[in-house]
N, C-alpha and C positions, 0 to 999 in steps of 0.2 A: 854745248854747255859744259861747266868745269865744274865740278865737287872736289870741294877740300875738306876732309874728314881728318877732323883732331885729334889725338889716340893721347892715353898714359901709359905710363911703365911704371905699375902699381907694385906693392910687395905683399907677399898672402903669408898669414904666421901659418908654422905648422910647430903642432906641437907645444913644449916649455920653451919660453924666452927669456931673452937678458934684458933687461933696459939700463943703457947707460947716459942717467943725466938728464939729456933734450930729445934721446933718441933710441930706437931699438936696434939693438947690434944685427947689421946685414946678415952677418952669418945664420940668423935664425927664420931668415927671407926668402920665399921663392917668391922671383917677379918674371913677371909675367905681362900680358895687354889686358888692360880693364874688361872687367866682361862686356858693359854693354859698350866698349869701341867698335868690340867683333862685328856685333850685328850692324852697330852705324856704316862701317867697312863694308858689309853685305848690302845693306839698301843701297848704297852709292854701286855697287858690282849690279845690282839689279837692276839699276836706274841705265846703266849703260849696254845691259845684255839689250835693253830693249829700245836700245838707241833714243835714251831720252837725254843722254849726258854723252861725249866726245874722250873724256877724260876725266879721272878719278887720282889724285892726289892728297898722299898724307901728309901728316906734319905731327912731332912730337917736340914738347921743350923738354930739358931738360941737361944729363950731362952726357960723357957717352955709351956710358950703359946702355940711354934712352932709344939708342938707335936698334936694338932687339928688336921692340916692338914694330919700329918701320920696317924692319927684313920683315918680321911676322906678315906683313899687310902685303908687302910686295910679294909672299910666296903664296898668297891667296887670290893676285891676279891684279892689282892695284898698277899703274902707270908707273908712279915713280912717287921718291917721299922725300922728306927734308927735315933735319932737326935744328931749331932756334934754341940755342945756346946759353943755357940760364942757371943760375945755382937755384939750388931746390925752395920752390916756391908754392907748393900744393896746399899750404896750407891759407894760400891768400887768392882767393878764385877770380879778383880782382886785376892782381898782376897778371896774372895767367891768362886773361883776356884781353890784356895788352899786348900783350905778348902776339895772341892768335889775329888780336889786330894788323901788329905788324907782317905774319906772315899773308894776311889777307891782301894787305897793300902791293905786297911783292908779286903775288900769285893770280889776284883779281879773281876768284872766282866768283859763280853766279849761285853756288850755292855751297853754306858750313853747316856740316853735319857732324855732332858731338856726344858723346854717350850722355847717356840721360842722366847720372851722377855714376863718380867711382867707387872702386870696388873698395879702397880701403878707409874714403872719407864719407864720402854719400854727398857730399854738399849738394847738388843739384844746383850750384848758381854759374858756373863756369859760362855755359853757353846762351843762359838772359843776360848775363854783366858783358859778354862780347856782343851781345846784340843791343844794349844798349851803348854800348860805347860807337857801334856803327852807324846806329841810325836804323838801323836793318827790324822787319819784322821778325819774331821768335815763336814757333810752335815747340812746346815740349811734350815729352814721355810720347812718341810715335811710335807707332808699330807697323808701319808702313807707309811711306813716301812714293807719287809720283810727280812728272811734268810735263805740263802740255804747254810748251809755246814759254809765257813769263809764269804761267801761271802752277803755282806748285799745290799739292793736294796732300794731307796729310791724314793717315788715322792713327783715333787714340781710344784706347779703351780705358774705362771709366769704371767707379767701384759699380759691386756686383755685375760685372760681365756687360754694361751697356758700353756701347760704339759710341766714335765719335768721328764726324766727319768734316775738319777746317779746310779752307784753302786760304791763299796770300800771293802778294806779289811777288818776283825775284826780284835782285837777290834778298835771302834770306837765312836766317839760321835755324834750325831744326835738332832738337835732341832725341836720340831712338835710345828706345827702351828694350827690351827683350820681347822675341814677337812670333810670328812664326814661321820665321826664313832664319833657320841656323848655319851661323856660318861658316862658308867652305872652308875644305882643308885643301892646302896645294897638296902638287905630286911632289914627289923627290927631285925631279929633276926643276919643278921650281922652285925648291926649298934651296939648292944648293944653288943656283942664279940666284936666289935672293942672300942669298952667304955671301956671296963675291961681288956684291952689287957694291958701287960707290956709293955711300950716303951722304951728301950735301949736308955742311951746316953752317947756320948765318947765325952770328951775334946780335945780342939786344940789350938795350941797355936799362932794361925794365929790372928793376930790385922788386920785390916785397916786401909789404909795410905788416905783416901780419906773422909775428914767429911762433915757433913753440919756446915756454921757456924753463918747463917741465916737460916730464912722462914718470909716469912708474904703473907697475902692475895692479892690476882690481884685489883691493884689499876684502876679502872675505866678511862678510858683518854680522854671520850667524848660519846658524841650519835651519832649512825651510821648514815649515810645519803645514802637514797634511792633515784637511781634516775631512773629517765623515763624517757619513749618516744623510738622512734625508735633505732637501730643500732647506726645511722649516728650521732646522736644528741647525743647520754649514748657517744661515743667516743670520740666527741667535747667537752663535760662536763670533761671527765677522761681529757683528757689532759689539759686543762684548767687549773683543779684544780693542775696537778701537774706540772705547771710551776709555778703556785702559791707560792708552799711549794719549789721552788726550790732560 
């Protein structure tokens, strides 16, 4: 069996930023791999520690920066990775499933593993809108994945702490969520094989129908107000004030 796990090369603010226009100036970016790619990366490492998968395959779109995040996966033990070749399209989770379409077509795998939403958008629709476009059934928000045979099994936990246990046919897509298999760090000496590794990259002719066409910073709308005192009294206050504003 083959898993193809789809990664981003997200950007994380730290600090004060600039926003120029449509966009926030890199220089005020560390990027990094989506958090929950890591762990999709690890269900697919686990699925093959126990010889349920032959091979484990990444894929990021993107430009070539994107390709960080593929070294990142190969120096955690991953087969080998690939990046589809796109200008920045994250904000249309549509395109971006076209995209994983096309690397699906190339690669055939029997199963797509994708973070459960990213770190700097949250959407969560990346990997239903690729499974609908396949035809493919879709389990979201996993916390662990196995496979027996076609048959895939997935868990999810659910509010207040209750389990959940689906299966489905392969192939399939699956979104992992943050679980309890943190994932691995290479050694140095894969860190630097995954440095010098050739990363393959295939063009697609997929655009995005979805831009930005602002940004700017959270404008400030006032100072919070705390209030006290008992139950009875915080409740007489809340309504108060919102017949106020009414």
């Amino acid at each position: 069996m083959k898993v193809l796990v789809a990664l981003k090369h997200v950007g994380a603010v730290s600090g004060v930023l600039e926003v120029d226009g449509d966009h926030i100036d890199p220089a005020f970016l560390e990027f990094a791999m989506s958090d929950a790619d890591g762990y999709a990366v690890e269900a697919a490492l686990l699925m093959r520690d126990r010889a349920e998968a032959e091979e484990v395959v990444v894929v990021t779109c993107g430009g070539e920066p994107a390709t960080a995040v593929v070294r990142d996966a190969m120096s955690m033990g991953v087969d080998r990775g690939f990046r589809m070749s796109a200008e920045d399209m994250g904000f249309d989770p549509l395109a971006v499933g076209r995209v994983l379409c096309e690397a699906v077509t190339s690669e055939c795998p029997d199963l797509l593993l994708v973070g459960v939403q990213s770190s700097d958008l949250g959407q969560q629709s990346v990997g239903p809108a690729t499974a609908a476009l396949l035809g493919w059934p879709c389990v979201v928000g996993a916390t662990a994945v196995q496979v027996d045979g076609k048959t895939l099994t997935a868990h999810r936990e659910l509010e207040g702490g209750a389990q959940e246990i689906v299966s489905c046919e392969l192939p399939a897509v699956v979104t992992v969520q943050t679980g309890p298999h943190q994932p691995r760090y290479g050694s140095f000496k894969d860190k630097m094989a995954a440095k010098k590794a050739e990363i393959p990259s295939h063009t697609t002719g997929v655009t995005p129908r979805v831009r930005v066409v602002a940004m700017r910073p959270a404008i400030s709308t006032g100072n919070a107000e705390f209030i006290s005192g008992d139950p009875r009294s915080i409740a007489e206050k809340l309504l108060e004030m919102v017949r106020a504003e009414q």
